[in-house]
C-alpha positions as CSV (number, residue, x, y, z in Angstrom):
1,X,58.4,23.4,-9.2
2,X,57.1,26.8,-9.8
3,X,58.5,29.8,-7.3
4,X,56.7,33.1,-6.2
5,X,59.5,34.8,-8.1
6,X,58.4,32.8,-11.3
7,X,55.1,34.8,-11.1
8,X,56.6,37.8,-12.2
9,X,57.0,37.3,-15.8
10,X,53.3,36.2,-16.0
11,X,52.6,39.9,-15.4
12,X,49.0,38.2,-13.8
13,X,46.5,41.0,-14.0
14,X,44.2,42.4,-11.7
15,X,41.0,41.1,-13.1
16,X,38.6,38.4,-13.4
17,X,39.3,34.8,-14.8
18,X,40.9,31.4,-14.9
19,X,43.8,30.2,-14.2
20,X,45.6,26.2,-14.7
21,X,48.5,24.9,-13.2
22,X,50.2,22.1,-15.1
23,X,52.8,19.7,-15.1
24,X,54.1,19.6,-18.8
25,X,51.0,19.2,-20.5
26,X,48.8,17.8,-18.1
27,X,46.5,20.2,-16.5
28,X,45.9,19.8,-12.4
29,X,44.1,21.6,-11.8
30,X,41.7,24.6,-12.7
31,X,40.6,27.7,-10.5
32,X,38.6,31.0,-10.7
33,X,39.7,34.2,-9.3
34,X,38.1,37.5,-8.7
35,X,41.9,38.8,-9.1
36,X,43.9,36.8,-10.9
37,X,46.9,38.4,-9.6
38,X,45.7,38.1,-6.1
39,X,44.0,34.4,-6.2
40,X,47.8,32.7,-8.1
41,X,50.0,35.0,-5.5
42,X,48.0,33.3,-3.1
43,X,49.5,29.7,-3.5
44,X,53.0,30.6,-2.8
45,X,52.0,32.2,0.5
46,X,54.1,30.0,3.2
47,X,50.7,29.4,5.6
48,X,49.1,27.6,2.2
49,X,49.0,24.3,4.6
50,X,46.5,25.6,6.7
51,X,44.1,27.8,4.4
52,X,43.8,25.1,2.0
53,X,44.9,21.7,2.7
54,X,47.7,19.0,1.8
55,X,45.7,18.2,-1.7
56,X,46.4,21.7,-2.5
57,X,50.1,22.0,-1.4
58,X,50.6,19.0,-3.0
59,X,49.4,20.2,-6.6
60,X,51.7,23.2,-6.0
61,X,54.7,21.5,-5.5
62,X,53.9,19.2,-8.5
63,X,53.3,22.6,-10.5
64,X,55.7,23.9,-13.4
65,X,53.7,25.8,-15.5
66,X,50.7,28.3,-15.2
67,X,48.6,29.6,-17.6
68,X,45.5,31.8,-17.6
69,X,42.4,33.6,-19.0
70,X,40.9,37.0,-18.4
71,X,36.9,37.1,-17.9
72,X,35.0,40.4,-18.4
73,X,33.1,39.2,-15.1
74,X,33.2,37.1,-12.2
75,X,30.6,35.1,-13.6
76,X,32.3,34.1,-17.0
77,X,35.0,33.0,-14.8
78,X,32.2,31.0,-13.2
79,X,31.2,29.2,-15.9
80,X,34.6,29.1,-17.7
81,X,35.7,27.4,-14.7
82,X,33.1,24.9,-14.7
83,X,33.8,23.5,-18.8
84,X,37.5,23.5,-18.5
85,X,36.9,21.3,-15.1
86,X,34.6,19.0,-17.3
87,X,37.2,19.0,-20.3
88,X,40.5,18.4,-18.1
89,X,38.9,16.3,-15.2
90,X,42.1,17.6,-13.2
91,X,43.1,15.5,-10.9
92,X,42.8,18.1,-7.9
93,X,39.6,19.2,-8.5
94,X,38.3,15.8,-9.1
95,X,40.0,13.1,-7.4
96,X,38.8,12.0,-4.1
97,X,35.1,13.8,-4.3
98,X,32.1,12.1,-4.6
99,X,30.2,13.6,-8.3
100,X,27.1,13.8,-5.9
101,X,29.4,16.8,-3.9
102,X,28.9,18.6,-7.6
103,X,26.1,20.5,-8.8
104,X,25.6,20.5,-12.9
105,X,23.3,23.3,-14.8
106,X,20.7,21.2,-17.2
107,X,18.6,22.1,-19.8
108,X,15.5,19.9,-19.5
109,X,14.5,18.2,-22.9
110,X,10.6,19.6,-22.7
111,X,8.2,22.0,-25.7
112,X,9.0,24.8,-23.2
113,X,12.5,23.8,-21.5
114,X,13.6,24.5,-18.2
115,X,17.0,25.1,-17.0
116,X,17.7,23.7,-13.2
117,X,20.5,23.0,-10.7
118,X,20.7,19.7,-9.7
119,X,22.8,17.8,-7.9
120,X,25.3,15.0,-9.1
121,X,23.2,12.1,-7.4
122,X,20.2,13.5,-8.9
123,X,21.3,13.3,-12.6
124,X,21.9,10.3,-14.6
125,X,24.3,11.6,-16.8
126,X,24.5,8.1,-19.0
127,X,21.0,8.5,-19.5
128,X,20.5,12.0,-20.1
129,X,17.8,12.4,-17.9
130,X,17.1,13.2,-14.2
131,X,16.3,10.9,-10.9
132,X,12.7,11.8,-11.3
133,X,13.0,11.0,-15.0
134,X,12.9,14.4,-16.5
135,X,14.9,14.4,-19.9
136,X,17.9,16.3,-20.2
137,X,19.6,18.5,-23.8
138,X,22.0,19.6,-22.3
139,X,24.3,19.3,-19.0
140,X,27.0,21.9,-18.2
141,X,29.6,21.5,-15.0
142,X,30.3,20.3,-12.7
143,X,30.1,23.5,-10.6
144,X,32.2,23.1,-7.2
145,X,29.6,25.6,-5.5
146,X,26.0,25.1,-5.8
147,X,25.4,28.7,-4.2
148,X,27.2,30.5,-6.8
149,X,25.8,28.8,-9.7
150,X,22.1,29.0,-8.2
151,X,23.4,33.0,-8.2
152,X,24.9,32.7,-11.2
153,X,21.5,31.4,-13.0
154,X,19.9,34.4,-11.2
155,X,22.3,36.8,-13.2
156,X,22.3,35.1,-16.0
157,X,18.5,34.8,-16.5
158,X,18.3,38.8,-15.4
159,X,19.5,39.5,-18.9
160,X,18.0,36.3,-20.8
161,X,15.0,35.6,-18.9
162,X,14.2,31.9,-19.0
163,X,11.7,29.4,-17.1
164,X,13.3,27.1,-14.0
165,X,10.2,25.8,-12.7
166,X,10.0,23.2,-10.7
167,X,7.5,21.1,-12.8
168,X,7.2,21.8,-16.6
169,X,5.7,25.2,-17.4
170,X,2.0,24.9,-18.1
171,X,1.6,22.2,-15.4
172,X,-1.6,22.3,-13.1
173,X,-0.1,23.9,-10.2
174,X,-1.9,27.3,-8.5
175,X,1.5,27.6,-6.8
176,X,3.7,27.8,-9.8
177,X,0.9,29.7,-12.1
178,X,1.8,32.5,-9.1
179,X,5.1,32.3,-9.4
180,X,5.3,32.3,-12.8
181,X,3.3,35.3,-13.3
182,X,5.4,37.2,-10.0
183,X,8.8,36.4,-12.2
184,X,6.9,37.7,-16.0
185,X,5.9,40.6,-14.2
186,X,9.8,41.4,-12.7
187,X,11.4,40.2,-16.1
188,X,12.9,36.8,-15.1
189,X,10.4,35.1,-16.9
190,X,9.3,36.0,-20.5
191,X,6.5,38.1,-20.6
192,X,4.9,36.3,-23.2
193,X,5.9,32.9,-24.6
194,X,7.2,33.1,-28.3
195,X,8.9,30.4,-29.7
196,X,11.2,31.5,-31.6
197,X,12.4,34.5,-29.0
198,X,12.2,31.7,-26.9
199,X,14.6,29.8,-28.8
200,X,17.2,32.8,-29.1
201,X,17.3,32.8,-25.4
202,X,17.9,29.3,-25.0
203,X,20.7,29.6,-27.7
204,X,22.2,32.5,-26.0
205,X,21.9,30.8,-22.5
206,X,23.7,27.8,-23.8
207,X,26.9,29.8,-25.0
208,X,26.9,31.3,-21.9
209,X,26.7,28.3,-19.7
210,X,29.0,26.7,-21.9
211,X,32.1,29.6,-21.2
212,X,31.8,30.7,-24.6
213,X,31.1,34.5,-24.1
214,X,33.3,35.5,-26.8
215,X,31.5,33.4,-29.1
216,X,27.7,34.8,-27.6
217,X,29.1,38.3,-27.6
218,X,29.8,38.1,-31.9
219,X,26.5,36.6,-32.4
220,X,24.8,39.8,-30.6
221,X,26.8,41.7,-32.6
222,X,25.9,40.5,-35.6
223,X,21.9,40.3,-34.3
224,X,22.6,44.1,-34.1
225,X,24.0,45.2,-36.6
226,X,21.7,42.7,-39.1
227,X,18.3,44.2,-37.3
228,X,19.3,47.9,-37.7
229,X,20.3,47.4,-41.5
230,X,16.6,45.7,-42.0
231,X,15.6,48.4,-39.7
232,X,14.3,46.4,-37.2
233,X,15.0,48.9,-34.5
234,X,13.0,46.8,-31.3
235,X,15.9,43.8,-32.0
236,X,18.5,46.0,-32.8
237,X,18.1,47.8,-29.4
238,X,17.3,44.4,-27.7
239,X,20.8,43.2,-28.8
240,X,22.3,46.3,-28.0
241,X,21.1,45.9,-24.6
242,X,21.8,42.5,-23.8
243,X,25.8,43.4,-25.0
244,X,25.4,46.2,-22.7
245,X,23.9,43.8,-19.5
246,X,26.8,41.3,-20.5
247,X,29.9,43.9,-19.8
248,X,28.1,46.1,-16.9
249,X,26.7,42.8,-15.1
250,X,27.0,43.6,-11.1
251,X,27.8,40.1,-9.6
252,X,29.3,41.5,-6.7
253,X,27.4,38.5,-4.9
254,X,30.3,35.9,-6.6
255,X,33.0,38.1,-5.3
256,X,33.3,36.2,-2.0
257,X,34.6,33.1,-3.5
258,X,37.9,34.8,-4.0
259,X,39.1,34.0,-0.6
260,X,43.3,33.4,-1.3
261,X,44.8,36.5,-0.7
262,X,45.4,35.9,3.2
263,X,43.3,32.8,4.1
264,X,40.6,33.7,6.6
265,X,40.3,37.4,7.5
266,X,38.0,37.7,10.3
267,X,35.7,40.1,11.3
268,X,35.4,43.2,8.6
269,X,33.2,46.4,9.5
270,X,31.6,48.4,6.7
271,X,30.1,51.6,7.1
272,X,28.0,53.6,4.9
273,X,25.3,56.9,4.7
274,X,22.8,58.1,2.6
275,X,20.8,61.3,2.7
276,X,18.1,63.0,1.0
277,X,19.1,66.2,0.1
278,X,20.6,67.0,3.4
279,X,17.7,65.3,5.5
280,X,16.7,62.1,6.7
281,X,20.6,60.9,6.9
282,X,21.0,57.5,8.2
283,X,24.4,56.1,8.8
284,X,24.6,51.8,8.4
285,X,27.3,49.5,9.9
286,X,27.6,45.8,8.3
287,X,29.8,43.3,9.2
288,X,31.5,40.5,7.4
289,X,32.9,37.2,8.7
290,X,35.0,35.2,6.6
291,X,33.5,36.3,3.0
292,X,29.5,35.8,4.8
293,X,27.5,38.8,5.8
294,X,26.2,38.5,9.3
295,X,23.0,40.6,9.5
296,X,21.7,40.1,12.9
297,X,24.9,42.3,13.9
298,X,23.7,45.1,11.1
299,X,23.3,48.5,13.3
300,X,21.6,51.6,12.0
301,X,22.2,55.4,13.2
302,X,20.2,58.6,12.8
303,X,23.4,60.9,11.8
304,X,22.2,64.6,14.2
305,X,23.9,67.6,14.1
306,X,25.4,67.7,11.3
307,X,25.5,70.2,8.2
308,X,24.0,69.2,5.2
309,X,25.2,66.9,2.8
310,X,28.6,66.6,5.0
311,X,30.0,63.4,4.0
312,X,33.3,63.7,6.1
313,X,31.1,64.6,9.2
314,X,28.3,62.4,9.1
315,X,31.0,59.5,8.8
316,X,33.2,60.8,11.8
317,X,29.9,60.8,13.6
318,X,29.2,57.4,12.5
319,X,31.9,55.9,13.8
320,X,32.3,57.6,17.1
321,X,28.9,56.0,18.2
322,X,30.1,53.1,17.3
323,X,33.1,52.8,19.0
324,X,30.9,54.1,22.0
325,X,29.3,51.0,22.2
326,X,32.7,48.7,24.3
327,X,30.7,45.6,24.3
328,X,30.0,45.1,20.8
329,X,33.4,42.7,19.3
330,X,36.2,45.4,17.1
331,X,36.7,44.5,13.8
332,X,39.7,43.3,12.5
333,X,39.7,46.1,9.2
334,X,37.5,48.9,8.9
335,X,36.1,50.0,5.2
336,X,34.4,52.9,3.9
337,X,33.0,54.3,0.7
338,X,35.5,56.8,-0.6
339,X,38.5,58.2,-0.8
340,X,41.5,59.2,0.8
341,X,39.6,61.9,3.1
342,X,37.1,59.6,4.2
343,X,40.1,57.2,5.1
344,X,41.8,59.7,6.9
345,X,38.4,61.3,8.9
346,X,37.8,57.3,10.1
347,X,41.7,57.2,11.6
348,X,40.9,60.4,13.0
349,X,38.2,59.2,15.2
350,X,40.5,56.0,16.0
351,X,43.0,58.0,17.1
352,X,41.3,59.8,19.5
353,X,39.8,56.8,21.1
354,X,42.8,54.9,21.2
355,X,41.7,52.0,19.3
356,X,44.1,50.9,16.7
357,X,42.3,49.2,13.7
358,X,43.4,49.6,9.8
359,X,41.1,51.4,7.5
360,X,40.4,50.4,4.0
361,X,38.4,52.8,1.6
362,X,36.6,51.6,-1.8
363,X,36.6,54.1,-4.5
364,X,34.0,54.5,-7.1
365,X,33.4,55.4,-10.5
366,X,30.9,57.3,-12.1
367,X,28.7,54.7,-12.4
368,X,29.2,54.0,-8.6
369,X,31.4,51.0,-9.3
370,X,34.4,49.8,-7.5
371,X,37.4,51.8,-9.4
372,X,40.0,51.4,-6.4
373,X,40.9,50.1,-3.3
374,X,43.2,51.8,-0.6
375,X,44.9,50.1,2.1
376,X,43.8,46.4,1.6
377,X,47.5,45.4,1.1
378,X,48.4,46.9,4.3
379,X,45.2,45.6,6.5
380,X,45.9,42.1,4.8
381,X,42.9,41.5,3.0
382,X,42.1,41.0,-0.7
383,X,40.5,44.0,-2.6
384,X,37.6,41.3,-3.3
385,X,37.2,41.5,0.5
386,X,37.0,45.2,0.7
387,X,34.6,45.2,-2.6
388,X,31.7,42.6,-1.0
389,X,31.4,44.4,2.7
390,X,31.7,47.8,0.7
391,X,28.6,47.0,-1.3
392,X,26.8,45.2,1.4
393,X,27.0,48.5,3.3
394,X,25.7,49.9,0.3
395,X,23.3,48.0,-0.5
396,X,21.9,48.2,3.8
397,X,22.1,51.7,3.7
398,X,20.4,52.4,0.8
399,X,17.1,50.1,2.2
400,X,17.4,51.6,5.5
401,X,17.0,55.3,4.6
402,X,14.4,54.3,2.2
403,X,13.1,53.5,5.1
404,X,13.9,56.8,7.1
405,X,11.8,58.2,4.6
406,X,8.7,56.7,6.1
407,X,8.8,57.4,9.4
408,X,11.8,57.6,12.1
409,X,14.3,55.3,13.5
410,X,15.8,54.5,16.2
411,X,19.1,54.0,16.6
C-alpha cells in the first residue's frame, strides 16, 4: 500500500494531466487533475471516506504504484482520461456503473459528418450506429461527465470548427438552417463547406478526441512548415494558428472538476473591478459554492470617490460595502485579482470590521493568465478553486461595466 510519504519521490508537478494507480500491472483506476500534485495528494488526506466514498478508499488501499502524464491543458487531460478509461476498463471507474451513466463523443458516418454527445443507452456500440439509427465512424469515451465533454466539444470545435447538428447538415429544417448560419457567422461552423478542409478538420478532431495531441501537434507542424516551403502562406498561417489555439486554449470552464485538494470548500467570494480610463468603475462580487457559480447572489457596485485608476482603493471600497450588508451569508475564503498588496488592502478592511475570513489573491501574467496563487494552502482550498471564482469575477465584471458604459447602475 502506497503512503503520502511515498509521493515524494514522484516529484508530482503542478500541472495538468493523468494519473493511474495500479496494483503490479494492473491499472485501477484512471483520473484527471487540474494539479497533478494537488489531485494524487488528495487521496492520502485522512477525511478521504467522506469526500469520496468506500469504492475510492478501497482502490487506495489496494494501490502500490502510481504513474502519470502531464497535459498542456485541462482539456487533453479530458480526453486522455477518457481513452485510457476505454483501454484499461479499471475496475474503479467501471465496476458497478450502469454504461448508460457514460456519455461517448461519436463521429456520425454521413457525406458531411457530425460529431455529438450521446449517452450510453443511446448508442449501440455492437452496431456502430445510434438508438435512432444514425451510423457511427467513430466512438471515443466513455466520458464520466457529460458537462465537461459537451464543454470540451465547445473548445475543441472553437479551434476546428465542425457541424453537430441535430439532424444531418442540409436537412429541411428552418430551425437548424438558422443555426447553422448563427454558428458559420461566429466561426463554430465552417464558413463554407470544402471537402477536403473539411476532411483535415475531421482528421485533426479525431487525434484530438482520441488523447493523441502529441501526435496532432507534429502533423500541424509539418502542415506548416510543408505550406510555407510551397509558399502557401494562407495554410501556413492557418496551421500556425491552430498550434498557437492548441497551447493558449482558456478552458478555465473544466477547472472545476478538480475538486480533491480539501473535499468540499463552501462558500468562495470573488471580487473584481474594471474602469475606463479612470471613469465608469464598477466593482463585481461572485460567489462560488462547491466548484458551481451561483449568479442570482452576483452583486454589482458603482466604486465613488475614488482617484482614478486606484486599484488598491477602489477594492478597499468594494469590500467595505460589502461587508456593510450583515444579512447577506460570509464566505468561507475571499479571492482577488492581484498581488500581495491587493491581499493585504482586503485584510485591511477585515480587520477593521472585525470579521476574520482568509484572503486568497490570483496573480496574472501578461497575457492576463493565472501565473500564481497566494494563500490557497493556508485558506484550504485548491489553487483550481481560486483560479475558476477568480475568472468568473473576471469574466462578471468585464460584462457589467460594458454595461456601465451605457447608462448607469445601481448598486
Amino acid at each position: 500500500m502506497m503512503e503520502r510519504a511515498d509521493l515524494k519521490r514522484l516529484e508530482l508537478p503542478d500541472c495538468p494531466g493523468v494519473y493511474l494507480f495500479k496494483k503490479g500491472r494492473k491499472v485501477l483506476y484512471v483520473g484527471k487533475a487540474t494539479s497533478l500534485r494537488d489531485r494524487v495528494k488528495s487521496y492520502f488526506d485522512d477525511n478521504l471516506i467522506v469526500t469520496r466514498g468506500p469504492r475510492i478508499v478501497d482502490m487506495v488501499t489496494s494501490t502500490n504504484r502510481l504513474s502519470y502524464e502531464t497535459t498542456p491543458t485541462v482539456l487533453e487531460a479530458l480526453v486522455r482520461e477518457a481513452a485510457l478509461i476505454k483501454h484499461y476498463m479499471p475496475p474503479a471507474n467501471i465496476d458497478g456503473k450502469d454504461d448508460s451513466s457514460f456519455m461517448y463523443a461519436v463521429v456520425t458516418k454521413e457525406d458531411i459528418p457530425r460529431i455529438l454527445s450521446i449517452r450510453g443507452k443511446d448508442l449501440d456500440r455492437s452496431k456502430k450506429q445510434t438508438r435512432e439509427g444514425v451510423g457511427v465512424s467513430d466512438i471515443y469515451g466513455p466520458f464520466p461527465s457529460g458537462a465537461q465533454l459537451r464543454e470540451g466539444l465547445r473548445l475543441i470545435r472553437r479551434i476546428f470548427p465542425f457541424y453537430d447538428t441535430p439532424k444531418p447538415v442540409g436537412a429541411k429544417s428552418k430551425h437548424q438552417a438558422a443555426k447553422v448560419e448563427f454558428n458559420r457567422q461566429i466561426g463554430h461552423y465552417p464558413r463554407a463547406y470544402d471537402p477536403l478542409e473539411y476532411r483535415r478538420t475531421m482528421r485533426n478532431v479525431k487525434l484530438f478526441l482520441s488523447g493523441r495531441g502529441k501526435e496532432l501537434r507534429r502533423t500541424l507542424e509539418r502542415e506548416m512548415r510543408e505550406a510555407a516551403k510551397e509558399e502557401r502562406f494562407e495554410d501556413a498561417a492557418e496551421s500556425r494558428k491552430e498550434l498557437f489555439s492548441l497551447d493558449h486554449l482558456q478552458d478555465v470552464s473544466l477547472i472545476r472538476e478538480d475538486r480533491g485538494t480539501v473535499g468540499a470548500t463552501g462558500r468562495i467570494e470573488a471580487y473584481d473591478t474594471a474602469h475606463l480610463s479612470g471613469t465608469n468603475a464598477v466593482g463585481v462580487m461572485t460567489v462560488v459554492e462547491d466548484g458551481v457559480p451561483i449568479k442570482k447572489e452576483y452583486r454589482t457596485f458603482n466604486i465613488r470617490g475614488v482617484q482614478k485608476n486606484d486599484d488598491i482603493a477602489s477594492l478597499q471600497e468594494l469590500l467595505t460595502r460589502r461587508f456593510g450588508h450583515s444579512e447577506w451569508p460570509y464566505p468561507n475564503v475571499i479571492i482577488v485579482d492581484g498581488g500581495r498588496a491587493q491581499k493585504k488592502a482586503a485584510e485591511v478592511v477585515l480587520v477593521n470590521a472585525g470579521i476574520t475570513i482568509p484572503v486568497v489573491s490570483v496573480i496574472k501574467d501578461e497575457r492576463h493568465r493565472p501565473r500564481e496563487v497566494i494563500g490557497a494552502r493556508l485558506a484550504r482550498i485548491s489553487e483550481a478553486d481560486a483560479v475558476l471564482a477568480n475568472s468568473e469575477a473576471h469574466r462578471f465584471s468585464l460584462a457589467r461595466h460594458r454595461r456601465a458604459r451605457g447608462k448607469p447602475l445601481r448598486s
